[in-house]
PLY file of the C-alpha trace (Angstrom):
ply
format ascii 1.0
element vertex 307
property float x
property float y
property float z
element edge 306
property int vertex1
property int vertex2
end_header
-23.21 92.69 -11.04
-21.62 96.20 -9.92
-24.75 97.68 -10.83
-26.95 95.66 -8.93
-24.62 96.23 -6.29
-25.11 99.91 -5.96
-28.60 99.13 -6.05
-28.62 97.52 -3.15
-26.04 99.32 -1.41
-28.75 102.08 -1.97
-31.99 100.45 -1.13
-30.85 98.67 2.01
-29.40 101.88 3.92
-32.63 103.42 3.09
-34.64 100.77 3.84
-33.60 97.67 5.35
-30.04 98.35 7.21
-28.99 99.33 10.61
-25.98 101.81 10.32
-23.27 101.96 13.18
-23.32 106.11 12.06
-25.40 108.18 10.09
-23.72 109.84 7.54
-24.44 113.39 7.32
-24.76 115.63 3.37
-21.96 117.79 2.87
-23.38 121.72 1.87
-21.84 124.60 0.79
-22.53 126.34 4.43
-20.70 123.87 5.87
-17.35 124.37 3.44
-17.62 127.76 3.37
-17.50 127.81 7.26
-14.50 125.05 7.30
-12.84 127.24 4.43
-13.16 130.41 6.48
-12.78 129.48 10.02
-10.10 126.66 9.37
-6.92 128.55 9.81
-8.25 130.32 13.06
-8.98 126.47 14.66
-5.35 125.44 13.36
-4.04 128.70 15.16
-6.00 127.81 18.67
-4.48 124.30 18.58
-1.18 125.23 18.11
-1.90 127.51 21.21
-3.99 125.52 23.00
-3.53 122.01 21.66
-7.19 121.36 20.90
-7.66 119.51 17.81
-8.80 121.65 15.03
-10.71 118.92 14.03
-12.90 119.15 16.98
-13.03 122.85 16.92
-14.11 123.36 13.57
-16.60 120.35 14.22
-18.07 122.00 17.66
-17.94 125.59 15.81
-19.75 123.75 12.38
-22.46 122.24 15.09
-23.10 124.55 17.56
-23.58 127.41 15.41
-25.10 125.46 12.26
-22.44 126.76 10.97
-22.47 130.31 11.50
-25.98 131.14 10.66
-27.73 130.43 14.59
-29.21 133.73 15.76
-26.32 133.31 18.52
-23.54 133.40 16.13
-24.71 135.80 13.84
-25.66 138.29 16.52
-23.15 137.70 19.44
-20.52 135.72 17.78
-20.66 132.82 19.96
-19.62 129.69 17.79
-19.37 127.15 20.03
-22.45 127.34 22.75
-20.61 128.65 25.95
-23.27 129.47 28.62
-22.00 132.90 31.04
-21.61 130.39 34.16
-20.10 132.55 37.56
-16.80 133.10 35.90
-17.99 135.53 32.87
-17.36 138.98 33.12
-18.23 140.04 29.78
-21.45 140.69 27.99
-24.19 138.60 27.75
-27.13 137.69 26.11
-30.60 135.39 26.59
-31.64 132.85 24.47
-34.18 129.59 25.37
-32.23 126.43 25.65
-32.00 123.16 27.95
-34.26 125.92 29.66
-36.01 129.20 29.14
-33.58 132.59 29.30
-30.34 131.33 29.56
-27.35 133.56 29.70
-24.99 132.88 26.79
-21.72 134.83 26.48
-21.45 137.35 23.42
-18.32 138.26 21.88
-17.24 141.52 19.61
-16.08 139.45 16.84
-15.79 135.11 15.95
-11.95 135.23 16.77
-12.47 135.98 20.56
-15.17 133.21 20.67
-12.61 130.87 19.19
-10.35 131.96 21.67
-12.75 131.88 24.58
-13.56 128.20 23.57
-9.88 127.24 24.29
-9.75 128.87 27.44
-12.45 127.66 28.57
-11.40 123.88 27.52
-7.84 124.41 29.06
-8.91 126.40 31.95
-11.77 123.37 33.18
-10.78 120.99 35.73
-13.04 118.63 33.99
-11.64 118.77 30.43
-7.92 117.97 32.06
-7.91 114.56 30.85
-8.68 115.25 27.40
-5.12 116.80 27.01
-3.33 113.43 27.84
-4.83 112.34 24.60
-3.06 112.36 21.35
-3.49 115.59 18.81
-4.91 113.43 16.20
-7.35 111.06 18.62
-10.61 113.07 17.62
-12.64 110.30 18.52
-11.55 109.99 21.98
-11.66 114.12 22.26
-15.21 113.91 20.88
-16.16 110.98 23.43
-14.38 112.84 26.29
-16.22 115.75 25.26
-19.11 114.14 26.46
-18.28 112.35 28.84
-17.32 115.67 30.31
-20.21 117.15 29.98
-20.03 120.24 27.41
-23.42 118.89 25.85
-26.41 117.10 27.12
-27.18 115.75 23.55
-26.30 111.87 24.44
-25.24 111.53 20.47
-23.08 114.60 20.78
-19.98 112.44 19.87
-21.05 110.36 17.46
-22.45 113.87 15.49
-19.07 115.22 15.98
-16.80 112.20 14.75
-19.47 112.58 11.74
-18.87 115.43 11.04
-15.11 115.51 10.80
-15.35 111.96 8.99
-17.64 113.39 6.25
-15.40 116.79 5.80
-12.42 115.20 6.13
-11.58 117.80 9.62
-9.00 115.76 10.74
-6.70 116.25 8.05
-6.04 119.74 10.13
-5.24 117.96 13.01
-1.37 117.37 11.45
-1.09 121.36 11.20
0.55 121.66 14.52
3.29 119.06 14.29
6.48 119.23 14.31
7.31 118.22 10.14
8.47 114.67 11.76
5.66 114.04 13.43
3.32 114.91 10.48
5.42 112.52 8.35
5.11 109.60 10.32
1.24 110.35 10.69
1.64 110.61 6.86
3.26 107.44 6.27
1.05 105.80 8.56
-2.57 106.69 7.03
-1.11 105.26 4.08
-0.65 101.88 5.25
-3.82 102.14 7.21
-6.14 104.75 5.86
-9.25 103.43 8.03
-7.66 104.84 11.35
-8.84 108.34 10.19
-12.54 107.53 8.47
-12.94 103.81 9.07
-15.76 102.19 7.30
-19.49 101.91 9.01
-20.30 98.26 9.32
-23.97 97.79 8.20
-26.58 94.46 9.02
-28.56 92.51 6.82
-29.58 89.09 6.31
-28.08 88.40 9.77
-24.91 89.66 8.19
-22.46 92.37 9.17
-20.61 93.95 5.85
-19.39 96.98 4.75
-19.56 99.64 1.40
-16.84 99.24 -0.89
-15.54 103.08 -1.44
-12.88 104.41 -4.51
-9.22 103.15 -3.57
-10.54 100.26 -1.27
-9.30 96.95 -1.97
-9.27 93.36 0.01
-6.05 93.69 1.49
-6.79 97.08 3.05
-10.17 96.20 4.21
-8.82 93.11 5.50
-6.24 95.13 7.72
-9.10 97.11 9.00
-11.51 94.23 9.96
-8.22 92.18 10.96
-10.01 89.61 8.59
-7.43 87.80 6.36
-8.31 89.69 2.51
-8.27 85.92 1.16
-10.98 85.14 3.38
-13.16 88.10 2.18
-12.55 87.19 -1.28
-13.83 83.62 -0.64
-16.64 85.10 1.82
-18.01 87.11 -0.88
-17.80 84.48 -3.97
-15.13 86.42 -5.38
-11.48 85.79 -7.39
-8.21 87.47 -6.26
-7.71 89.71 -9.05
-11.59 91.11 -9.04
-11.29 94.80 -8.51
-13.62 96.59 -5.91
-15.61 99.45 -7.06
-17.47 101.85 -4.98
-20.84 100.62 -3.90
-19.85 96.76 -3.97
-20.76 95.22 -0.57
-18.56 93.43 0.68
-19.58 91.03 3.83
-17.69 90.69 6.57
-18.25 87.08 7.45
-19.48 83.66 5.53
-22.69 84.01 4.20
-25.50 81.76 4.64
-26.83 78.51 3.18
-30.09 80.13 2.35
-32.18 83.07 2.32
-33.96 84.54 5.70
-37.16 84.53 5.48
-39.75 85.57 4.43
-37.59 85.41 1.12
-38.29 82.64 -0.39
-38.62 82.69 -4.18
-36.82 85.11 -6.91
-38.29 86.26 -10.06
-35.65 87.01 -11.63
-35.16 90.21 -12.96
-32.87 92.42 -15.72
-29.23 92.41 -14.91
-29.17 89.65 -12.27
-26.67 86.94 -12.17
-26.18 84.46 -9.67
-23.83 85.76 -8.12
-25.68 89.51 -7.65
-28.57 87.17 -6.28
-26.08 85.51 -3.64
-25.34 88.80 -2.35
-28.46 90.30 -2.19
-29.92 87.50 -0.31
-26.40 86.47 1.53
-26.50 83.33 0.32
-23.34 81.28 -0.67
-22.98 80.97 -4.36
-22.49 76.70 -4.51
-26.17 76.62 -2.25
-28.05 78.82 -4.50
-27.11 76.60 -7.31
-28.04 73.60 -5.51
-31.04 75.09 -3.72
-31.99 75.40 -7.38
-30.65 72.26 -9.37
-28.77 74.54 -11.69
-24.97 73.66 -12.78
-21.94 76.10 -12.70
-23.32 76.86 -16.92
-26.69 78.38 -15.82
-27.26 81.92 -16.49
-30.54 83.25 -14.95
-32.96 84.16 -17.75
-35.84 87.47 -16.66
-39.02 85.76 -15.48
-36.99 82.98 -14.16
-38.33 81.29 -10.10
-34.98 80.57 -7.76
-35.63 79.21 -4.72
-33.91 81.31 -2.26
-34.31 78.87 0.86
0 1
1 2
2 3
3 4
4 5
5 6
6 7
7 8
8 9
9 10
10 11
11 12
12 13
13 14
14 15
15 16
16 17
17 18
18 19
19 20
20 21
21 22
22 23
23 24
24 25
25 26
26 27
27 28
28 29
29 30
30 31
31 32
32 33
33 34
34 35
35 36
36 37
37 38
38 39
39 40
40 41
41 42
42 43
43 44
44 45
45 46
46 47
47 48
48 49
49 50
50 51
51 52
52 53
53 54
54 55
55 56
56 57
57 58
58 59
59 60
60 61
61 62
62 63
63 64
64 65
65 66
66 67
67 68
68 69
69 70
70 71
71 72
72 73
73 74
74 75
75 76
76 77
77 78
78 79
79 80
80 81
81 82
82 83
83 84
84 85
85 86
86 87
87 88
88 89
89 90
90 91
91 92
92 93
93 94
94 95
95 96
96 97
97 98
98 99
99 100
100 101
101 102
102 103
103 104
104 105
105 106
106 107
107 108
108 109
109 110
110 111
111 112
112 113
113 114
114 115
115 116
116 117
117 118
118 119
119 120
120 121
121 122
122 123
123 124
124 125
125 126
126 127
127 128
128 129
129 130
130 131
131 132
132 133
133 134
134 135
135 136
136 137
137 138
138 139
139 140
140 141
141 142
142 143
143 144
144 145
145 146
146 147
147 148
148 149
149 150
150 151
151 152
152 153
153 154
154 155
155 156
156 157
157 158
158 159
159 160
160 161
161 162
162 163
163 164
164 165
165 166
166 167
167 168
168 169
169 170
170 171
171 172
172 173
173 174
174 175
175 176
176 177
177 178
178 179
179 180
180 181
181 182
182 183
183 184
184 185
185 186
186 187
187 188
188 189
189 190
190 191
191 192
192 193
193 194
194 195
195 196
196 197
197 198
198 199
199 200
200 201
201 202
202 203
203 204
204 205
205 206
206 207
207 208
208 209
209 210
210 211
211 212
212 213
213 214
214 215
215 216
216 217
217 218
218 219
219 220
220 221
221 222
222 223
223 224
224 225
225 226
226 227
227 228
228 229
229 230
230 231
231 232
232 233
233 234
234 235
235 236
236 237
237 238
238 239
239 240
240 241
241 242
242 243
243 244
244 245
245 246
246 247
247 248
248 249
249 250
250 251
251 252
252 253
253 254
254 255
255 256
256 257
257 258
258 259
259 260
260 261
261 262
262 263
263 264
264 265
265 266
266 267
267 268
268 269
269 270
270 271
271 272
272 273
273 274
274 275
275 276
276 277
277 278
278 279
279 280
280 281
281 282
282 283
283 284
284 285
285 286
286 287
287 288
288 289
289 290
290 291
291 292
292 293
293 294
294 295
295 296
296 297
297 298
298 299
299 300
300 301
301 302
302 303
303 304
304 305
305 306
């Protein structure tokens, strides 16, 4: 069953899904940049009180972490056009339009530091500093909303990218050891609040990707679903462990298939119950869709009607 899980887990985001996020590959650029550049970001926000999260995430996009022919050759990490304020030097590069002046820097530690100026320093960004240090969503969103990009995903690639490297663990640097406890003991109890899970479609039904540590009761507290209910939701008992790649759905399956699914051949390693999820089907209706008592184990080669 697990197996045919991860199977589909697999072949649906590839093929059949439509993910809230897309989750991006971690690469050794993109470490090596977070291990290098991570203290400097954690040393702006305690100046500054910018996330490192979302510095090291701006830094890790707008440079492609490091290696853009503006970072490597003018040190500029994080984008910054010269605008009428700049008094330093400057270089041209092609961007929303052709020869734009970009500011250059003698080394990465005065970009960093020119990107938190610039931040605390713009009328427009004032708002963002009423939010709390570790609310990198609503920095990332306010980002935008501000206008420091024109990409219209700009947030959603920066909450990506501190989901997938885990950025926001920085963001507790700067508190005072109280603060960072309480964060602490509160990621325990809800984990999600710093990389929540993306809720995925198919057969007309919203569910989610079991990961390692998950269990019903905490995926219940995220989804504000009671965990008994997912349990019964997903034709499950109370004591079944979750392993990564089990999908779990998020709401009562269906009576039958959608079409055009209409007949199963079945095939090795099915049961009933990995054909129920599959198709998001209840359990009980496959079995009476199909005339077959609680005893039946599908055989390879076997036809189940599916709807």
């Amino acid at each position: 069953m697990k197996y045919v899980f991860r199977l589909f887990a697999l072949a649906v985001f590839l093929l059949l899904v439509i993910p809230v996020a897309e989750a991006q590959r971690r690469n050794a650029r993109y470490n090596e940049y977070i291990r290098k550049y991570s203290p400097l970001a954690v040393e702006q926000m305690k100046k500054y009180k910018i996330p490192a999260s979302i510095t090291l995430a701006q830094g890790l996009l707008e440079s492609g972490a490091g290696q853009s022919t503006l970072a490597k050759k003018s040190n500029n990490h994080f984008g910054i056009k010269c605008h009428n304020t700049w008094r330093g030097r400057k270089v041209y590069y092609d961007d929303d339009a052709r020869g734009e002046c970009f500011r250059a820097y003698r080394k990465v530690e005065d970009s960093y530091e020119d990107h938190s100026k610039f931040l605390t320093s713009g009328a427009r960004y004032a708002f963002l500093f009423k939010l709390k240090q570790t609310d990198y969503k609503g920095w990332a969103r306010g980002l935008k909303k501000a206008g420091y990009a024109t990409d219209r995903s700009y947030a959603n690639r920066l909450i990506t990218i501190i989901e997938d490297y885990d950025l926001y663990k920085y963001d507790t640097k700067g508190m005072s050891k109280r603060e960072a406890r309480r964060w602490e003991k509160l990621i325990k109890k809800k984990p999600w609040l710093v990389n929540p899970h993306p809720v995925y479609i198919a057969n007309g039904l919203a569910y989610v990707v079991a990961r390692e540590g998950d269990n019903f009761r905490l995926l219940g507290g995220e989804f504000d679903i009671s965990w008994k209910k997912l349990v019964k939701y997903n034709d499950l008992h109370e004591d079944y462990t979750l392993e990564p790649g089990d999908i779990i759905y998020l709401k009562k399956k269906n009576k039958k298939a959608m079409k055009p699914y209409n007949i199963y051949v079945v095939k090795d390693g099915d049961s009933m119950h990995s054909i129920s999820q599959t198709y998001g089907i209840r359990l009980k209706y496959l079995y009476k869709m199909n005339k077959k008592d609680g005893d039946y184990i599908p055989e390879v080669g076997d036809r189940l009607r599916l709807r």
